[in-house]
N, C-alpha and C positions, 0 to 999 in steps of 0.2 A: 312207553310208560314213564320212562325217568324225565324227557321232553316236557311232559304234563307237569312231573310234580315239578324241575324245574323253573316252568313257566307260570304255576302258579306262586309258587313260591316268588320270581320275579315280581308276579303282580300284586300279592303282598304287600310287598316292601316298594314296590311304586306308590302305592293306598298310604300305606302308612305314613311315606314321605310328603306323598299331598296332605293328606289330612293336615299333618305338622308344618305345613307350610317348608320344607328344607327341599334343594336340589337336590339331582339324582347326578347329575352330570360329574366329572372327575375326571382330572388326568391321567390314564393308561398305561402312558408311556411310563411314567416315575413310578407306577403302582408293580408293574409287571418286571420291571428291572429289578424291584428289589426283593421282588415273590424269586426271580430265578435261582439255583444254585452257582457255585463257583464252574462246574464244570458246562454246565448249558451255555454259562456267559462265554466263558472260553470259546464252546463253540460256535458260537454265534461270532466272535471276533474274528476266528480262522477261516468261517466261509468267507465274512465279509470283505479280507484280507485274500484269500483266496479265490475268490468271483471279482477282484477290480483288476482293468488293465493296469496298474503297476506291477500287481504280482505276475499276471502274463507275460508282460515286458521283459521283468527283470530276471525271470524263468527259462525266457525264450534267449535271452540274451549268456543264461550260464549251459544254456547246451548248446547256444554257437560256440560261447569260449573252451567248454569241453573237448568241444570236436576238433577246435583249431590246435589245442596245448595237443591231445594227443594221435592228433596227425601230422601237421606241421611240427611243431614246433620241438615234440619228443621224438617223432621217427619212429625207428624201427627201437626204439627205448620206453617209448610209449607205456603207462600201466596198462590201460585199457586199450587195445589197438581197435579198430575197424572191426566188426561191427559193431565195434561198443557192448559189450556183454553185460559188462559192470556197470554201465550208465542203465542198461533197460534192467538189471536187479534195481536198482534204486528205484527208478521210478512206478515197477511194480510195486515195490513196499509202498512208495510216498502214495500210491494211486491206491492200496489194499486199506491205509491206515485217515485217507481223508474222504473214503463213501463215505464212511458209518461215522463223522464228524459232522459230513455234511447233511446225511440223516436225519441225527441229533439235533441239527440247528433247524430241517423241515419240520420236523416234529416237534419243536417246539414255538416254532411260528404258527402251525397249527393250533396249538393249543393257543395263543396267543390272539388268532383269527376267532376262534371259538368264542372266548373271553370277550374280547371287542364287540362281536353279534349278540350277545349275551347284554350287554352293555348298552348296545346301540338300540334292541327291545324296550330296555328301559327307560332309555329317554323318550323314544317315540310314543312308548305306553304313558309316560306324565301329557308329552306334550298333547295329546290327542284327548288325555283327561282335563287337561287346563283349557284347550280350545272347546273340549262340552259345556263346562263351567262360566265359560266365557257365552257364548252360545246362552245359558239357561241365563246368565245374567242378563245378556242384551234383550232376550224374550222377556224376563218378569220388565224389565225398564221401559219393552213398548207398552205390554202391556198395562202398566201403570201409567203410562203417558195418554193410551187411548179412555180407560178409564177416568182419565181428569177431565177429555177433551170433550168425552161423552157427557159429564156432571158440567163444565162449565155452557155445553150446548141444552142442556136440561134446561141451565138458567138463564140461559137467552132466550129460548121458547117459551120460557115461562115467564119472563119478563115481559118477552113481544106479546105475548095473549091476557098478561095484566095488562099493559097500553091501551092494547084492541081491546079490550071491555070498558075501560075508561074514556075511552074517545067516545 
């Protein structure tokens, strides 16, 4: 039910836009950046920073150097020795505290998807009103064409049968 009044309401505000001759179309991207909060934006930063191979890299690269400071290089002085206890605390926290970040940033691309399709109805609902519009113009125009074409053969028949009675 919400679908409907939605979509009416959509087509509404399509009408009204044609009517008034104004586009429907808009940029999204600047509309929806600045609709977001401080803390969605965040998250959206952290996955984005979080899902590139830089961060993988440079991730991958501090748990080789982890492993080597406290095997090699501290021994048996080691804070963490072998198995690493203290490395997998950490990365449980890092891995308990960036789901529901990365959650937050699904969920709101989601809604951001929503938004977009919402969006993208209403341009297709103008353009599909403009191409009828278009459409009934091009009809009245034959029509008016066939009409002229029909009165100037009236007056050639009627011309050729004034002749033929005068001959």
């Amino acid at each position: 039910m919400a679908t409907d009044k939605t979509r009416n309401a959509a087509e509404r505000k399509v009408l009204s836009n044609a009517k008034a001759r104004l586009t429907i179309a808009r940029d999204m991207n600047t509309e929806y950046q600045s609709a977001g909060g401080f803390g969605g934006r965040l998250a959206d930063d952290i996955t984005r920073w979080a899902g590139s191979w830089a961060f993988i890299l440079l991730f991958l690269g501090f748990l080789v150097l982890w492993a080597l400071i406290n095997t090699e290089l501290l021994g048996s002085g080691a804070f963490d020795p072998y198995p690493f206890i203290f490395l997998n605390l950490i990365l449980s926290m890092l891995a308990a505290l960036q789901a529901p970040v990365i959650l937050m940033a699904a969920n709101r691309q989601s809604a951001r998807d929503r938004i977009d399709a919402r969006h993208d109805y209403e341009v297709n609902l103008k353009a599909e009103l403009e191409i009828m519009a278009l459409h009934d113009r091009i009809e009245d125009l034959r029509t008016s064409e066939i009409e002229e074409i029909k009165a100037t053969l009236n007056r050639l028949v009627a011309a050729l049968e004034q002749s033929k009675t005068k001959n």
